[in-house]
CHARMM-style PDB file with segment names, atoms N, HN, CA, C and O in Angstrom:
ATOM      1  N   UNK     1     -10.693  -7.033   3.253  1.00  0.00      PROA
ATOM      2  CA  UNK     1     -10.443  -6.785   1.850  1.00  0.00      PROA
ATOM      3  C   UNK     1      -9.504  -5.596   1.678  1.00  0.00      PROA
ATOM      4  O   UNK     1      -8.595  -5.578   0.848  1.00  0.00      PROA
ATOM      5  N   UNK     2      -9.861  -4.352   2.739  1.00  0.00      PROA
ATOM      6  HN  UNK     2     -10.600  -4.367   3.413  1.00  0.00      PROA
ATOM      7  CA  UNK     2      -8.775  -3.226   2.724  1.00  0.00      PROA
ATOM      8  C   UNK     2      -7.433  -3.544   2.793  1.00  0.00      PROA
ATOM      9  O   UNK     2      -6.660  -3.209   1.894  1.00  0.00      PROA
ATOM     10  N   UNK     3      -7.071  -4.171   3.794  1.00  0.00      PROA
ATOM     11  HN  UNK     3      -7.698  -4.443   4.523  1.00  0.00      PROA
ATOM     12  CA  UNK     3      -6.243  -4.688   4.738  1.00  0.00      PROA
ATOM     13  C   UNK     3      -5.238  -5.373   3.383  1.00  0.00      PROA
ATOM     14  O   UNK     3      -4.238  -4.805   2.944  1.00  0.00      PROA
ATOM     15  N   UNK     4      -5.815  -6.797   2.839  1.00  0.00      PROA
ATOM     16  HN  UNK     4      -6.628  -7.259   3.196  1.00  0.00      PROA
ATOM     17  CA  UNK     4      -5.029  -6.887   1.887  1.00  0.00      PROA
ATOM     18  C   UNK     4      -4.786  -6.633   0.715  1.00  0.00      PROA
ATOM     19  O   UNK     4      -3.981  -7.354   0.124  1.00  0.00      PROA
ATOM     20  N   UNK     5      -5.493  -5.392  -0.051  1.00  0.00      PROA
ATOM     21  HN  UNK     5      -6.147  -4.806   0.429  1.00  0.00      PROA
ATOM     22  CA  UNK     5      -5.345  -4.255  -0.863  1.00  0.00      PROA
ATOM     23  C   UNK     5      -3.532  -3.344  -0.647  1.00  0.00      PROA
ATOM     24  O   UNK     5      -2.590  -3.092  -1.399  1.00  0.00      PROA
ATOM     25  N   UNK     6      -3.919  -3.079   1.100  1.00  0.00      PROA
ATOM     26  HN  UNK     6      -4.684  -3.283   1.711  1.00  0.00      PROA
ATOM     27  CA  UNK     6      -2.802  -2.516   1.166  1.00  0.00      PROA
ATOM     28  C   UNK     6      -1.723  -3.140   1.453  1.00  0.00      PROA
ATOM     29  O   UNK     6      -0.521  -2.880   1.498  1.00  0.00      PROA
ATOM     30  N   UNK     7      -2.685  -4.400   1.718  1.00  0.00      PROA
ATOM     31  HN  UNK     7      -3.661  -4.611   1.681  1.00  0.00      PROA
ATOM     32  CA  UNK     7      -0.475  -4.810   2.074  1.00  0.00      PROA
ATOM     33  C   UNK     7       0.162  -5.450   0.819  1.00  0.00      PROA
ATOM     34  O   UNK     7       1.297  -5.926   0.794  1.00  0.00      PROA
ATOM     35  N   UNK     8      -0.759  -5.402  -0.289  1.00  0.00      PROA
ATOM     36  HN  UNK     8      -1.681  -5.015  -0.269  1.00  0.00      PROA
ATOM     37  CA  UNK     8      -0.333  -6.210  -1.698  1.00  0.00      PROA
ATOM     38  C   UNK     8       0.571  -5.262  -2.477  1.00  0.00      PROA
ATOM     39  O   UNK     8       1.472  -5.601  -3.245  1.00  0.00      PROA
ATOM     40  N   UNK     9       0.133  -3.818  -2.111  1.00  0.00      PROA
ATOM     41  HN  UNK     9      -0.598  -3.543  -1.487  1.00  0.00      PROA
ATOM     42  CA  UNK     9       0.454  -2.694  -2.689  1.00  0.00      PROA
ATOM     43  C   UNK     9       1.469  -2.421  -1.834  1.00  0.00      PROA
ATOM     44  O   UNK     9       2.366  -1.660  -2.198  1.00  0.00      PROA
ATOM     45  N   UNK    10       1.480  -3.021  -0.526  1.00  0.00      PROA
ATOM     46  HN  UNK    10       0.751  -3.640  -0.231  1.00  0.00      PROA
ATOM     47  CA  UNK    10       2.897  -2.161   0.248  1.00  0.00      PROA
ATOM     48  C   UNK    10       4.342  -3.301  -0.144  1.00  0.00      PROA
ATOM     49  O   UNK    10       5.518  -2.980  -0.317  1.00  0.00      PROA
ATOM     50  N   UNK    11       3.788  -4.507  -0.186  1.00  0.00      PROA
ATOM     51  HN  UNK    11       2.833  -4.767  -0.045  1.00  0.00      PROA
ATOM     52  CA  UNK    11       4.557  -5.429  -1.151  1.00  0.00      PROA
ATOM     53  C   UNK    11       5.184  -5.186  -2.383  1.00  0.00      PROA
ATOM     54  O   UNK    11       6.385  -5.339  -2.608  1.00  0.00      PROA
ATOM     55  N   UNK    12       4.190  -4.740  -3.297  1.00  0.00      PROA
ATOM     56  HN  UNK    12       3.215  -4.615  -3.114  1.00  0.00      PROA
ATOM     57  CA  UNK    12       4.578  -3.974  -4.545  1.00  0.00      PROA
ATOM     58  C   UNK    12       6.027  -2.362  -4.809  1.00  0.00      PROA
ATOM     59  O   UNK    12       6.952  -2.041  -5.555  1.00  0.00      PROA
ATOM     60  N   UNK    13       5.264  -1.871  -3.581  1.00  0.00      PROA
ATOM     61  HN  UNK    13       4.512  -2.133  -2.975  1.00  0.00      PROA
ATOM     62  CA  UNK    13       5.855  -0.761  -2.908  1.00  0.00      PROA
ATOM     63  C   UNK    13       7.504  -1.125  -2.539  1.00  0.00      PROA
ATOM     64  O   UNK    13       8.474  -0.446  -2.874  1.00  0.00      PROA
ATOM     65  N   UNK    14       7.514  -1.984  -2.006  1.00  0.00      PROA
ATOM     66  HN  UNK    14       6.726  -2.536  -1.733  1.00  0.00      PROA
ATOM     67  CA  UNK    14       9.175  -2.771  -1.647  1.00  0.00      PROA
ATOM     68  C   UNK    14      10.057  -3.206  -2.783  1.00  0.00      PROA
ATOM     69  O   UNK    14      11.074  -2.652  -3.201  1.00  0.00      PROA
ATOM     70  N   UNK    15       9.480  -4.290  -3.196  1.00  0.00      PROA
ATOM     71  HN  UNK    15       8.654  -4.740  -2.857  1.00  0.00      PROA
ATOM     72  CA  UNK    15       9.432  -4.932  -4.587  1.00  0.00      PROA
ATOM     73  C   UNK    15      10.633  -3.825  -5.808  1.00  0.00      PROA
ATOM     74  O   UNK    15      11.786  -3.818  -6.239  1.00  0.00      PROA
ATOM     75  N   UNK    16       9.219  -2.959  -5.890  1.00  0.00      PROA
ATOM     76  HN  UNK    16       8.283  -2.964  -5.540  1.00  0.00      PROA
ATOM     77  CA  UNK    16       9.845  -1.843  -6.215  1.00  0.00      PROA
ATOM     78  C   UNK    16      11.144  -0.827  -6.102  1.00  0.00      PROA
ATOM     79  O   UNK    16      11.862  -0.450  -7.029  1.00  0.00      PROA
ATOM     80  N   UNK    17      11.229  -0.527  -4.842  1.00  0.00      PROA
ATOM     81  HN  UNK    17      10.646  -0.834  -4.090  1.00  0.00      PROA
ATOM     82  CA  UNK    17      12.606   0.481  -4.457  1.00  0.00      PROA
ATOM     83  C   UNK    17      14.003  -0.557  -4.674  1.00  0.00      PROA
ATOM     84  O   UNK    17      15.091  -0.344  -5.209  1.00  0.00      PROA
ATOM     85  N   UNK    18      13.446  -1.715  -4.025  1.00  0.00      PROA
ATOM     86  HN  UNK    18      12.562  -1.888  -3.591  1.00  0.00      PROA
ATOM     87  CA  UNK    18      14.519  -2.751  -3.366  1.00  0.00      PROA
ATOM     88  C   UNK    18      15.021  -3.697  -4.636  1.00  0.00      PROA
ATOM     89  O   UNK    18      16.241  -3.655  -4.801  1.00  0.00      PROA
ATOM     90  N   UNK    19      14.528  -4.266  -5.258  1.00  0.00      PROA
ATOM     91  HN  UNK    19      13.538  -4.300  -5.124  1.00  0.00      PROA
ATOM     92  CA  UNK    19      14.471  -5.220  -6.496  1.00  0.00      PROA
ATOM     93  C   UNK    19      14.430  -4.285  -7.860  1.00  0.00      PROA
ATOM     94  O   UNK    19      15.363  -4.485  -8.638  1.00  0.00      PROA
ATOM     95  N   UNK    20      13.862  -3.704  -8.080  1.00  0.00      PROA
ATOM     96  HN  UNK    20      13.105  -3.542  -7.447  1.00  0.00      PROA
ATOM     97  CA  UNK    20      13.458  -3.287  -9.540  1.00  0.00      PROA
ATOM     98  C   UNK    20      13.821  -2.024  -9.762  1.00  0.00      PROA
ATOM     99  O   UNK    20      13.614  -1.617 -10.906  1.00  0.00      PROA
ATOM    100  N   UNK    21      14.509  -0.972  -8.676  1.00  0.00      PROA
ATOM    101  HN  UNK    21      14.677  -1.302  -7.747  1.00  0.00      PROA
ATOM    102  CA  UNK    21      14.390   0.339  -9.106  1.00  0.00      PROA
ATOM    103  C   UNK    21      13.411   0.865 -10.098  1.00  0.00      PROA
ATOM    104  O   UNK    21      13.894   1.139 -11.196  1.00  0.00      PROA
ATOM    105  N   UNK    22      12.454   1.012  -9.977  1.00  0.00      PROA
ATOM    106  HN  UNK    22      12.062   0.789  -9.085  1.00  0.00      PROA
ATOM    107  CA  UNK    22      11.210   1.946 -10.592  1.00  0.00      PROA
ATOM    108  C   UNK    22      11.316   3.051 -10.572  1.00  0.00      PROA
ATOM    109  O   UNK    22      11.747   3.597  -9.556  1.00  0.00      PROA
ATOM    110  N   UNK    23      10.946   3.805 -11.736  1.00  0.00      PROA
ATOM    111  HN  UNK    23      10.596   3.362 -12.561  1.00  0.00      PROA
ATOM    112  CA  UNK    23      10.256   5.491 -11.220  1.00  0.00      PROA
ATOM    113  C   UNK    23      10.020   5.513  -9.779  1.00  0.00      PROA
ATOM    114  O   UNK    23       9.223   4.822  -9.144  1.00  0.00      PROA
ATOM    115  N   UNK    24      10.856   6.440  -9.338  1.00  0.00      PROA
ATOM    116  HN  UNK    24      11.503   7.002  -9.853  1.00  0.00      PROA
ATOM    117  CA  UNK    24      11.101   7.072  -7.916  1.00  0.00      PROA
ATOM    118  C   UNK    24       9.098   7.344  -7.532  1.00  0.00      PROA
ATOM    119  O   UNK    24       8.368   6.810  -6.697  1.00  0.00      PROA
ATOM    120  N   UNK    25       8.896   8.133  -8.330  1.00  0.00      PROA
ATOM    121  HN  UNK    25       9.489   8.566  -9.008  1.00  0.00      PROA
ATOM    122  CA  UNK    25       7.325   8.685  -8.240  1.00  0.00      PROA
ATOM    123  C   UNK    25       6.247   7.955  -8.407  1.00  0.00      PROA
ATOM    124  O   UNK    25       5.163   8.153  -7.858  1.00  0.00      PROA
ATOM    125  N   UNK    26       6.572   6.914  -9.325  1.00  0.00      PROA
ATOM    126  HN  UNK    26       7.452   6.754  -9.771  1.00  0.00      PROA
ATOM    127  CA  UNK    26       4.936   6.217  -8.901  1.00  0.00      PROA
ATOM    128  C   UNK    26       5.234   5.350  -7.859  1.00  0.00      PROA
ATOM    129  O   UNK    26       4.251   5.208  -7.132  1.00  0.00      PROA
ATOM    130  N   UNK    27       6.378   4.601  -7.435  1.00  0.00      PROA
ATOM    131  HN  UNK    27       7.177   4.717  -8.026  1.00  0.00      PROA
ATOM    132  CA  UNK    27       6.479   3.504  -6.513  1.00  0.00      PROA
ATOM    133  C   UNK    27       6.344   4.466  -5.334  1.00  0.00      PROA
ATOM    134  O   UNK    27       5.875   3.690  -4.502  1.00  0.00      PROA
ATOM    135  N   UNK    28       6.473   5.962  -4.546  1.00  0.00      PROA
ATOM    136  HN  UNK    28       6.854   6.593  -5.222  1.00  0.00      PROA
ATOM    137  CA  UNK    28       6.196   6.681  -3.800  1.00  0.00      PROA
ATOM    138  C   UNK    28       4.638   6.735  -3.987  1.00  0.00      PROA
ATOM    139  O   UNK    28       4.145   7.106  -2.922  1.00  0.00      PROA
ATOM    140  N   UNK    29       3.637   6.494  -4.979  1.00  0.00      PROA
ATOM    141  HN  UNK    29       4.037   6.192  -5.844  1.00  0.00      PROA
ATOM    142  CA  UNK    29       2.549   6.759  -4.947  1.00  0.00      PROA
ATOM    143  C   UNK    29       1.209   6.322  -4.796  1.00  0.00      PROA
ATOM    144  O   UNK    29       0.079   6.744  -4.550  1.00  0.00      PROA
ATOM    145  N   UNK    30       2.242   4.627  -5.214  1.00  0.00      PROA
ATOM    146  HN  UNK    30       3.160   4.284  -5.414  1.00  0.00      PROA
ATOM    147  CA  UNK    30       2.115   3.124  -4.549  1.00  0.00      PROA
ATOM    148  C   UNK    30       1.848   2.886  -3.065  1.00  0.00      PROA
ATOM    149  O   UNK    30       0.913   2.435  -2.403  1.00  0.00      PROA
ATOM    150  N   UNK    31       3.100   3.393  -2.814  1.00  0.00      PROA
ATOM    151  HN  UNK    31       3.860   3.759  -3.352  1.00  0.00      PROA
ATOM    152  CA  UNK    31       3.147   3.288  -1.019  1.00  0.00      PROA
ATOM    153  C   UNK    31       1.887   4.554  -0.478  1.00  0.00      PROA
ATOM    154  O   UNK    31       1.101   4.283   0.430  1.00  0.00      PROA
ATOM    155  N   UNK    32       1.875   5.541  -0.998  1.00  0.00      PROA
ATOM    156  HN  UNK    32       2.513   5.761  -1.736  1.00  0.00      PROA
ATOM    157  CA  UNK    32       1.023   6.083  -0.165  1.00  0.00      PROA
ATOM    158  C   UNK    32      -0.649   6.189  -0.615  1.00  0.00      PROA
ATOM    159  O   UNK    32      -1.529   6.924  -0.168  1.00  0.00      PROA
ATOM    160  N   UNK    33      -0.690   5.299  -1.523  1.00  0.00      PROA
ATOM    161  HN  UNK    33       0.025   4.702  -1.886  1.00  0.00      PROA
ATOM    162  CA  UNK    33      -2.314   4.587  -1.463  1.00  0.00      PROA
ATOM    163  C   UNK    33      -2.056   3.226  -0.723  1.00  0.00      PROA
ATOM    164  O   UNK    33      -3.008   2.900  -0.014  1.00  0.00      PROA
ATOM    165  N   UNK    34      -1.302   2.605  -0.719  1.00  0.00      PROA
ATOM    166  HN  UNK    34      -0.529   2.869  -1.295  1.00  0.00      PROA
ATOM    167  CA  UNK    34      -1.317   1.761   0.385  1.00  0.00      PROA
ATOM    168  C   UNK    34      -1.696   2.007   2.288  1.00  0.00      PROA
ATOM    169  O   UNK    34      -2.355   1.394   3.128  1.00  0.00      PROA
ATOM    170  N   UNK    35      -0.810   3.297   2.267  1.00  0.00      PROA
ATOM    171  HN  UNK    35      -0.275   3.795   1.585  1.00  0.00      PROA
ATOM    172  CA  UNK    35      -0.787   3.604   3.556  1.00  0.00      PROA
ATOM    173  C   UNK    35      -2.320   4.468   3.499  1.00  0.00      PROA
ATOM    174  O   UNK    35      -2.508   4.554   4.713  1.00  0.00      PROA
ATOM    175  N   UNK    36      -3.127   4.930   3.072  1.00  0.00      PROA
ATOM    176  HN  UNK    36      -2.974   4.860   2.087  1.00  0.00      PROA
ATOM    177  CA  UNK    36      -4.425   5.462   3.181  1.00  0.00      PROA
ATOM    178  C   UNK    36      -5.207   4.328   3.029  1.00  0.00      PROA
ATOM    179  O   UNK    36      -6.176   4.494   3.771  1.00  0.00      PROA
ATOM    180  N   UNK    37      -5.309   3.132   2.388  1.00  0.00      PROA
ATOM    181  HN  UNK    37      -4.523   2.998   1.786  1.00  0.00      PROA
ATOM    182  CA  UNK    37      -6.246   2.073   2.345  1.00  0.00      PROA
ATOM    183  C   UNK    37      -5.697   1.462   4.070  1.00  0.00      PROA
ATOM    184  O   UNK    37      -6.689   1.178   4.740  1.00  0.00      PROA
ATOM    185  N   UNK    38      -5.047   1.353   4.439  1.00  0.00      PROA
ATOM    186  HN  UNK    38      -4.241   1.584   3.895  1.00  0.00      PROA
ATOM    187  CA  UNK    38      -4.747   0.506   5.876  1.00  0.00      PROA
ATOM    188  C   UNK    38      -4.967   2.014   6.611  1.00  0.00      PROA
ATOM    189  O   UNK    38      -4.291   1.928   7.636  1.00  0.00      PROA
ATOM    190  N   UNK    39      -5.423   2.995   6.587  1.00  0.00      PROA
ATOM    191  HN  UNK    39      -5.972   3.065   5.754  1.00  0.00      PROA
ATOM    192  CA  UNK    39      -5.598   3.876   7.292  1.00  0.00      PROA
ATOM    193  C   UNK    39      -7.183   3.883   7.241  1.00  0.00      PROA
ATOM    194  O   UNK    39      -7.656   3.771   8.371  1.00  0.00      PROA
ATOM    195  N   UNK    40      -8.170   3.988   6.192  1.00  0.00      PROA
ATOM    196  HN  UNK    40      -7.786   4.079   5.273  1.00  0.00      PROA
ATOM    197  CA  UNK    40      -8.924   3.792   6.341  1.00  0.00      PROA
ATOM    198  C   UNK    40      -9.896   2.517   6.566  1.00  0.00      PROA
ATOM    199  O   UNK    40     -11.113   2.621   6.713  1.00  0.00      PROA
ATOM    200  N   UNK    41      -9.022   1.036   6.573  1.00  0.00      PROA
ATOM    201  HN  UNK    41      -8.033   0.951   6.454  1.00  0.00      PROA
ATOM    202  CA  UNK    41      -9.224  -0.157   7.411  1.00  0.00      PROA
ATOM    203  C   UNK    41      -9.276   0.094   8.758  1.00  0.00      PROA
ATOM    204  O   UNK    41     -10.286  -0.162   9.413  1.00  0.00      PROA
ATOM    205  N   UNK    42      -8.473   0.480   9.145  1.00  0.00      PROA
ATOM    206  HN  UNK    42      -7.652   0.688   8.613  1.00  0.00      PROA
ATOM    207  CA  UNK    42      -7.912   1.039  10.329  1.00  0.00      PROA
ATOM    208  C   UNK    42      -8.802   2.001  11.214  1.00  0.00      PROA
ATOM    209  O   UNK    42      -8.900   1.716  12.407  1.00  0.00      PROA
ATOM    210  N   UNK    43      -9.336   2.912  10.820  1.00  0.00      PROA
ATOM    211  HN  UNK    43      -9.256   3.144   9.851  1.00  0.00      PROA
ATOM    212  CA  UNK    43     -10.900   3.603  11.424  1.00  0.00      PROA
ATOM    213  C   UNK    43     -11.887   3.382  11.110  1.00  0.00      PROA
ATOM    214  O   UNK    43     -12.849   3.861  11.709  1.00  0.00      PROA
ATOM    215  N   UNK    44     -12.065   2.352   9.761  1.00  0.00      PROA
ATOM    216  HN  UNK    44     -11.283   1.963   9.274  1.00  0.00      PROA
ATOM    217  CA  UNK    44     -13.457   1.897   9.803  1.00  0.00      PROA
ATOM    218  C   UNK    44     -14.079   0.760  11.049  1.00  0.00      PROA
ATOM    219  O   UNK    44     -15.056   0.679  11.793  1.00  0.00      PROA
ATOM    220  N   UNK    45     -12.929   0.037  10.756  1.00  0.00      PROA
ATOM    221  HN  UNK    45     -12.135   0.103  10.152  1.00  0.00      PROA
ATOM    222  CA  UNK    45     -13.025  -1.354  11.882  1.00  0.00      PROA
ATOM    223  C   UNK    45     -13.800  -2.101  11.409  1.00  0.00      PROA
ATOM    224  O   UNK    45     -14.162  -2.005  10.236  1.00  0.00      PROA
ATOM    225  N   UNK    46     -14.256  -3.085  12.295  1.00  0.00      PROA
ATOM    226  HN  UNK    46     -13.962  -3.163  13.247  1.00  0.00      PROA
ATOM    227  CA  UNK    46     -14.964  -4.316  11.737  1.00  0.00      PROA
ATOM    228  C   UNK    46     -16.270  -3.963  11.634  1.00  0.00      PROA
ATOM    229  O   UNK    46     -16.778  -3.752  12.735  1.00  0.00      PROA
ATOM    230  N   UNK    47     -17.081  -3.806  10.598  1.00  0.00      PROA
ATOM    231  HN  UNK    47     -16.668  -3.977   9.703  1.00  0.00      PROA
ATOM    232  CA  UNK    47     -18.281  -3.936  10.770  1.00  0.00      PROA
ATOM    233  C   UNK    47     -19.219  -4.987  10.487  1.00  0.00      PROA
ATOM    234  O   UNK    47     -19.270  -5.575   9.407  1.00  0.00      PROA
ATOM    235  N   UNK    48     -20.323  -5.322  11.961  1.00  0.00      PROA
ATOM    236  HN  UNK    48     -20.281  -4.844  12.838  1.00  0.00      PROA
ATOM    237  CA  UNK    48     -21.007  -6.909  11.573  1.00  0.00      PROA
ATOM    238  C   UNK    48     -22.185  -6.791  10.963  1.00  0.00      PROA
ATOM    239  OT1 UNK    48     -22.806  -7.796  10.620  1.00  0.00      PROA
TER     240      UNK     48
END
């Protein structure tokens, strides 16, 4: 569920700079709740 939280948002994150020019600052703020949700996917790991 983390996992694709962040990659919807790191999508968004692209989307953004590349296609739409957005506010410089929230699409930077985008990407880096993205990159902390796949960071904390990332050390939680799988739990059964």
């Amino acid at each position: 569920m983390l996992l694709t939280l962040a990659l919807i948002l790191f999508v968004l994150w692209a989307l953004g700079v590349f296609a739409f020019k957005v506010t410089a600052a929230f699409i930077h703020v985008v990407l880096v709740i993205a990159i902390l949700i796949g960071l904390v996917h990332l050390f939680r790991g799988r739990r059964i």
